[in-house]
Structures are given as structure tokens and as C-alpha cells.
C-alpha positions, 0 to 999 in steps of 0.5 A: 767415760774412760780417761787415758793417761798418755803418761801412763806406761800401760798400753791405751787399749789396757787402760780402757779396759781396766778402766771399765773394769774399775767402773763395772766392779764399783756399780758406777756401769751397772749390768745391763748398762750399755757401752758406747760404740766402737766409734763413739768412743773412739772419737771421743778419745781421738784414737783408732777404733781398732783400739777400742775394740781390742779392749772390748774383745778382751773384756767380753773375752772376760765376762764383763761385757755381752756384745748384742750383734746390731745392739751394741755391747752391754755390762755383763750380769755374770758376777765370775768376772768379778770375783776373778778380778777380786781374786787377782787383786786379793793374789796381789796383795798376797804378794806384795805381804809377802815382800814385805815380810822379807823386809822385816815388815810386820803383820801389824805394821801392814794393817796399820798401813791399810787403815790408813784410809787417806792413803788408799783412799777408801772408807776407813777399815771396820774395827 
């Protein structure tokens, strides 16, 4: 299930849908998966529907998700979403490295920074 933070800057209709995104890229929706309806998922987020449905057009816009007319919608198996989103994240990252290298941050500082795992709060980086 998708959690909202009303305190959250993002439209609620984005954070639907990076929340879905987050839980097909770490398998816990898997391909083939279904997702709840339109309507379920809008009462139990106690929101519009058309919210909900924004989210699911532009995550089957995407390739995360198939939509079945008369079935529902379903987790995608087409991996391009994926390695589009890994891709953008990756770009990210780039960027911010890049910001702070003109802080005088270096490479090795960085690196340190990202074995850090209690601070992105991930398994520890291999050596």
C-alpha cells in the first residue's frame, strides 16, 4: 500500500507514484502483481479517484504498469522502466557529485560518505 505525507511538498498523485515505483523497483510488487482498483485505492486513501488514476496513467505511460480492460491494472514485466528509473537516479547523483566537487568536496570524501550505510539506510557497500 501507498502511504501519503500530506506534509510532503509533491503532489499526492506523484507520491502515489513514486510510491509504486519504489515498491515495483525493490520486488516488494512483483510483475504480474495487481494493483488495487481505482476505487479501492482511493477509499483507502480517503482522496479523488481521478487522483489515483493520474498516477496510473502516467505509470502505464511509463511501462510500469499494463492495465487489462475489465481485469484491472498489473505490474508490468518490462524491465526499460526500470533501468529508466535507475538511469535517472544514476543522473542524479552525477549531479549532486558534481555540486560537491565545486564545494571542494572530494571524490574520496563522497565514497565515504556513501559507505555510510546507517545514513542511506541500505546494506553496507562491498569492498
Amino acid at each position: 500500500m501507498v502511504h501519503l505525507d500530506y506534509r510532503d511538498t509533491r503532489p499526492i498523485y506523484m507520491q502515489i507514484l513514486d510510491g509504486f515505483k519504489e515498491q515495483i523497483a525493490t520486488g516488494v510488487l512483483l510483475p504480474g502483481d495487481k494493483l488495487p482498483s481505482v476505487r479501492e485505492l482511493a477509499a483507502s486513501l480517503a482522496i479523488n479517484p481521478n487522483t489515483i488514476q493520474r498516477a496510473y496513467k502516467l505509470l502505464e505511460i511509463d511501462g510500469w504498469i499494463a492495465t487489462m480492460p475489465g481485469k484491472g491494472c498489473f505490474v508490468s514485466r518490462n524491465q526499460k522502466a526500470l533501468q529508466q528509473e535507475i538511469d535517472r537516479w544514476y543522473a542524479a547523483l552525477d549531479e549532486a557529485a558534481e555540486n560537491l566537487a565545486a564545494l571542494g568536496i572530494t571524490t574520496e570524501q563522497i565514497i565515504e560518505h556513501l559507505k555510510q550505510p546507517e545514513r542511506l539506510q541500505m546494506p553496507p557497500l562491498k569492498p
